[in-house]
N, C-alpha and C positions, 0 to 999 in steps of 0.2 A: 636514366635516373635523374631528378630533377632533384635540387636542395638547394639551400641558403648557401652561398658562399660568405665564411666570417671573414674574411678583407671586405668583399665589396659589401654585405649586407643584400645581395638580389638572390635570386631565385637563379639557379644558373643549371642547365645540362650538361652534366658528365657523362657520356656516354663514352669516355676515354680510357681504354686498359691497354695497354700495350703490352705485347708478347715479345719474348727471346725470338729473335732472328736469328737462328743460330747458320749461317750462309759457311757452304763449304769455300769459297775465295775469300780475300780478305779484302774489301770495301776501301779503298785507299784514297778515294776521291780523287782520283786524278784530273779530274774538269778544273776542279778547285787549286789544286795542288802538282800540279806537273814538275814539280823539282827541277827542268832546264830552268824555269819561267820563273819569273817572279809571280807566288800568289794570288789568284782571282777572287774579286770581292761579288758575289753575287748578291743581286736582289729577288726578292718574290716578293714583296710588299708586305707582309705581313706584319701586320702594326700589334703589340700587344700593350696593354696598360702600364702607364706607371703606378709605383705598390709602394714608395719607400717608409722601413718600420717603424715605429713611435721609437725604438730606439738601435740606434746605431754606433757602434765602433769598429777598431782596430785589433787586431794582433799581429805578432812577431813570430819573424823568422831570422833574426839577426845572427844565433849560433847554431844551425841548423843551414837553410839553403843558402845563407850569407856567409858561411865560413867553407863553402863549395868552392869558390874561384879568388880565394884569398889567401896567407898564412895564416893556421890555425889561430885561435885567440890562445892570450894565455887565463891563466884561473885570474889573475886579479885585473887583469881587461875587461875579462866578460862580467867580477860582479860589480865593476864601477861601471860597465854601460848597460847594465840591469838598472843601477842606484838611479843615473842619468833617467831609464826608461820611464821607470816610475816616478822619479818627476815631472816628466811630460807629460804622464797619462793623466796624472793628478788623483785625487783622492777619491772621485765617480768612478775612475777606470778605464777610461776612455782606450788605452791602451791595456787590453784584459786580460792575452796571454803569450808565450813567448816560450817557443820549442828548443828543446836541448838537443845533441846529441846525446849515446849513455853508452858508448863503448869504450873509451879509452878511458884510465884512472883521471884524467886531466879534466876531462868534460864532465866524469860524475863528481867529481870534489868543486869544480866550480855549479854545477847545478846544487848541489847539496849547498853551500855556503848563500848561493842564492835565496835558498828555501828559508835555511836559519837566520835570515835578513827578518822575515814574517810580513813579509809586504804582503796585504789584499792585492793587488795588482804590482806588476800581471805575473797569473797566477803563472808557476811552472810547468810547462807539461813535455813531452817527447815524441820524435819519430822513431820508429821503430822497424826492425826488418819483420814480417808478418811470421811469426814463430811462438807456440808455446812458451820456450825458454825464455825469449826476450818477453814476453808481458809478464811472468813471473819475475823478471827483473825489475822491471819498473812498477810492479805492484809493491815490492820488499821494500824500494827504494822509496814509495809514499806518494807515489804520483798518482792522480785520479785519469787523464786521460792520455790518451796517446796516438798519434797519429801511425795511420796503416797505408801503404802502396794499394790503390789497387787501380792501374793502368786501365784504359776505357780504349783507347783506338784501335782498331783494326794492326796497327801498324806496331802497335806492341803486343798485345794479344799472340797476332797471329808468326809474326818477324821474330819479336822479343824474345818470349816466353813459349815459343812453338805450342800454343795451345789452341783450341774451339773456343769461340765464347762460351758454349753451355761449358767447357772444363774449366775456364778463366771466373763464372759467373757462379759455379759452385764453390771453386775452392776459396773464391775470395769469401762468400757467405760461410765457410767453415774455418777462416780464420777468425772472423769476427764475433764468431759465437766463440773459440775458444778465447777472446780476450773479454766477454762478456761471463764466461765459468768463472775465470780469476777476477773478475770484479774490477775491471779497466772499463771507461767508457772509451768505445773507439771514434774517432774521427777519421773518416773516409777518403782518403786525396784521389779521387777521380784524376788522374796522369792524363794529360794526354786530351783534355777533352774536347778543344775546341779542331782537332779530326776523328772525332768517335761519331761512329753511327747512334744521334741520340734516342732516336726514337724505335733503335733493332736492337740497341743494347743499353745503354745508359739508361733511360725511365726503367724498362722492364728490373734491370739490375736495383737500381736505387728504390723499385718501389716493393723488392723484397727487403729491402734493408731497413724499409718504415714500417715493413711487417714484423721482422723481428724488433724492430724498437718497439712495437707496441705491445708485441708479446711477452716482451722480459721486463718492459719498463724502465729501461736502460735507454737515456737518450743515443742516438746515432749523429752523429755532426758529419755533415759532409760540405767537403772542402773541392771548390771547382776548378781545377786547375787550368790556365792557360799557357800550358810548360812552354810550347813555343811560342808566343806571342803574337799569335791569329785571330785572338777576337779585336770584331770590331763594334765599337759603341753605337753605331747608325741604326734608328730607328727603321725598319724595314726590309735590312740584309737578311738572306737567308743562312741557316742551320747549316752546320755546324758552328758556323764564324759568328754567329749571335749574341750579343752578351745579352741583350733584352730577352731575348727569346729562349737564352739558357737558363737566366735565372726562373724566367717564368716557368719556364716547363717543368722544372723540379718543382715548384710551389705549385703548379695547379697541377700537373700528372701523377705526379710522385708523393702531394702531399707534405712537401719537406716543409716544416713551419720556418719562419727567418731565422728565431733565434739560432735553428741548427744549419743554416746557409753560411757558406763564406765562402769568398770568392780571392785567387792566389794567379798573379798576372806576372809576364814576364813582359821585357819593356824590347824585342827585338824590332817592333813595327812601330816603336815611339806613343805608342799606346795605353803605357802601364794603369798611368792617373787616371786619365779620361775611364776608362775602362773599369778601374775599379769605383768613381765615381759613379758610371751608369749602372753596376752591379747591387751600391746603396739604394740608387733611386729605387729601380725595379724591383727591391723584396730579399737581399740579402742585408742581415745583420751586420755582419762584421768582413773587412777585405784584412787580409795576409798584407803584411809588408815586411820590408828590414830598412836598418838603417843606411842612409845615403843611397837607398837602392842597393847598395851590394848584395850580388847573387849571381847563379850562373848566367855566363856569355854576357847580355847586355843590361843583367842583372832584374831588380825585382820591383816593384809598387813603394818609390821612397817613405817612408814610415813617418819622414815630417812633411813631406807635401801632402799625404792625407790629413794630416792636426790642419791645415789651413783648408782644405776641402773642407773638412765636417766643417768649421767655421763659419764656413762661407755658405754651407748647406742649411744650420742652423741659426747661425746668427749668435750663437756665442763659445765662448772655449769651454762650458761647460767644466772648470776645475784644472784644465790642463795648462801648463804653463810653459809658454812657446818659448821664453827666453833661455829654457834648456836645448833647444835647439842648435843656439851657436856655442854652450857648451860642451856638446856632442859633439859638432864640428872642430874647436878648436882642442879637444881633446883629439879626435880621429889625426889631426895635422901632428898637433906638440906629442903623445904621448907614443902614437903607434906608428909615426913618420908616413900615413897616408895622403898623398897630395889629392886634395878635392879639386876636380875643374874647375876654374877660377868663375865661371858664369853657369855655375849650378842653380838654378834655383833657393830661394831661403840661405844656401850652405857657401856658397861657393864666395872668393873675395872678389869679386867684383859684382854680384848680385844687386849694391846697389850704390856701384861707382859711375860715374859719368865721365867721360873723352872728350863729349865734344862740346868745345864752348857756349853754342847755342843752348845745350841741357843745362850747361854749368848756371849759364844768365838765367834762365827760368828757376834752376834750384834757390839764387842768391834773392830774385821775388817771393818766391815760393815754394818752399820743399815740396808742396803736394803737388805741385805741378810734373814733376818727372819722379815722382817717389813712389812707388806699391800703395805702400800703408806706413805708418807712423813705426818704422824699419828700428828707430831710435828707441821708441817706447814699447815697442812689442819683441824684440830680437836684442835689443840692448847693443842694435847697430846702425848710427845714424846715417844716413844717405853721405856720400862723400865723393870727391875728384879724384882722378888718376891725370896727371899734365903729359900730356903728348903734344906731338906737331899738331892737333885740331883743337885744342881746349882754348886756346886766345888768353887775351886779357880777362875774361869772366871768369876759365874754367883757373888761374892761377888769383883770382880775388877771391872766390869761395874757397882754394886751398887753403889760402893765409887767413883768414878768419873761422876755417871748420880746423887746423891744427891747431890755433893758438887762441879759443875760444873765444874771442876777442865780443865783447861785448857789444849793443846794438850803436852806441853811439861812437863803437872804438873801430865799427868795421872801416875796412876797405872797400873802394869801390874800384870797380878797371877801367881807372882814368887817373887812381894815383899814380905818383912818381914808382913807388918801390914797385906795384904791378907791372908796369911798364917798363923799369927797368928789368925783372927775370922773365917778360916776354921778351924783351930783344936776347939774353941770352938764350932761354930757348929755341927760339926760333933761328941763332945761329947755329945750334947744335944741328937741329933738323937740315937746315940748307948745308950743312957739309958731313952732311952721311949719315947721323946717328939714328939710328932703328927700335931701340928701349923707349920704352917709359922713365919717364926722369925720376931717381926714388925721392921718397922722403927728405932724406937726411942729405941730398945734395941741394932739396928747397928750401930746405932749414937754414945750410951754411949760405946759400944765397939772400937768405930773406936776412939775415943777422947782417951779412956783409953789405947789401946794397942801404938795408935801414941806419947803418951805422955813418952812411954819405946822405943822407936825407937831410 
């Protein structure tokens, strides 16, 4: 069959349907996957287009797969870092929605109090165990959508759940028609997907599920999961480890429009970002994140490194306001006693400190010279020193001028007397043993005491 394709506007042949491979073994990839081994990254060349959509955002998993490898949230945690969320997302949406759990009294009263917030964004919605009773729960409770399990690999299929794929492939379409009776839109979590056989069960699965969306007129959203954290963003790599090639294949086999793609990464191969960046480029709407990345094992798609992705993808924050960012953060430290790794990206306290003197002398020229981006005016944190055995005379002249704001004609430079003086004491600290960072408040009592002999 030959037709227009509406992304590219060509004339393009489809002669692509793929069938249920229903295989009495279960397909484990072992080539790919040998479990002694570390992971094999194969190539077959296969190059497919980039598609990214006129428009693109976020959603959250912060109390849902971020409250997996943490202590539960409490009710007025989760609705002040909902409050925080949608300040970041800003008034567009940019952050659009944000899953609950709905079993415990704790989790429906902090969803419920979310809701009577009335924020547009982002909106609420839930995962859910695939059951009659739970979608009448979250119908009663006012939710319009809700997220449904339904496992894609071989490895869960057949291990998991001791089923066939035609038995895995039926019963997930017959939960999803009964969350379509009660009048829930479901959202799809393909588990599992970067070891499912895509094209023996994923297309075929997924392109019944475009079927009943068209037949009930009930969007379907499906959500691509990379539960272990196997894809890889390289143009070329072959299936199943594909992110180019996954998103496409749902978009040109399956039909799935963007706006119902989204793409849900786990960060174990240091791939989270990247990854869910190449899932925008190539034609999915919206990537899954939480916040700081928390989530299981090596956790999830940081929710503020993508706000700086799209930035950088678009060229503008589009409404959202990144100085919620180290809000989030110094709430996650002060409030909930989380210690962030100190060189996290955006989050962490040393993000955008400098050690070594050589940076310090380039910062005291010029901030943009060792600085990200204007860290000051966009994070509400300006570039700054940490004094060690390496920072010299430079990296202890930009401390005394970035603590004590000291104006342009009042700076110091590292050839004053007071510099010079708390470099020789630092530097005797270091030459007889000491291993810390020199704090604050011991350059404070220094810079008062040596100023005071000036």
């Amino acid at each position: 069959m030959i037709e227009i394709n509406k992304t590219s506007n060509l004339l393009e042949q489809d002669p692509y349907r793929y069938d249920l491979q229903d295989v009495e073994e279960p397909n484990l990839y072992r080539d790919l996957y040998p479990y002694t081994e570390v992971p094999k990254i194969p190539f077959n060349f296969r190059r497919v287009p980039i598609g990214m959509p006129d428009e693109i955002w976020m959603t959250d998993t912060t109390f849902r797969d971020g409250q997996q490898s943490r202590a539960p949230y409490t009710v007025e945690q989760m609705v002040d870092l909902y409050k925080l969320m949608a300040k970041l997302g800003g008034p567009q949406g940019k952050i659009r929605q944000t899953e609950f759990f709905v079993y415990s009294d704790k989790d429906r009263q902090a969803l419920q109090e979310c809701m009577d917030l009335g924020y547009p964004f982002p909106e609420v919605t839930t995962w859910i165990r695939a059951s009659r009773q739970d979608f009448q729960l979250v119908k009663d409770i006012g939710i319009k959508e809700t997220g449904i399990l339904v496992s894609c690999s071989d490895y869960h299929i057949f291990k998991k759940l001791n089923m066939t794929r035609k038995k895995a492939l039926d019963t997930y379409l017959d939960v999803v028609k009964e969350a379509m009776e009660i009048g829930v839109k479901p959202r799809c979590h393909l588990e599992d997907l970067t070891r499912a056989d895509f094209y023996g069960f994923v297309v075929p699965f997924v392109n019944e599920l475009t079927k009943l969306s068209k037949e009930s007129g009930i969007p379907v959203k499906i959500r691509a999961c990379d539960t272990m954290g196997y894809g890889v963003p390289i143009s070329g790599v072959a299936l199943p480890r594909s992110v180019p090639g996954i998103i496409y294949g749902l978009r040109s086999f399956s039909d799935v429009p963007s706006e119902l793609l989204e793409w849900h990464g786990h960060n174990d191969f240091n791939k989270a970002v990247v990854n869910a960046t190449t899932a925008w480029i190539y034609g999915a709407s919206a990537v899954n994140c939480s916040l700081l990345g928390i989530g299981e094992r090596t956790g999830n798609i940081p929710l503020e490194s993508m706000v700086f992705e799209y930035a950088s993808l678009k060229g503008t924050m589009d409404g959202m306001d990144p100085t919620a960012v180290t809000e989030i953060a110094r709430y996650y430290e002060q409030k909930l006693g989380y210690r962030i790794p100190p060189m996290t990206p955006f989050v962490g306290r040393s993000m955008n400190i400098t050690r070594a003197g050589i940076h310090a002398d380039g910062l005291m020229k010029d901030e943009e010279i060792y600085n990200i981006f204007d860290t000051g005016a966009i994070l509400q944190r300006p570039a700054s020193v940490a004094i060690s055995s390496t920072s010299g005379a430079a990296g202890i002249a930009y401390w005394i001028n970035d603590f004590y704001s000291l104006p342009t004609e009042k700076k110091v430079t590292k050839k004053d007397a007071i510099v010079l003086s708390v470099k020789d004491w630092v530097d005797n600290e270091y030459n007889t043993g000491r291993e810390t960072v020199i704090s604050d408040g011991e350059l404070e009592e220094l810079t008062k005491e040596f100023a005071a002999g000036v």
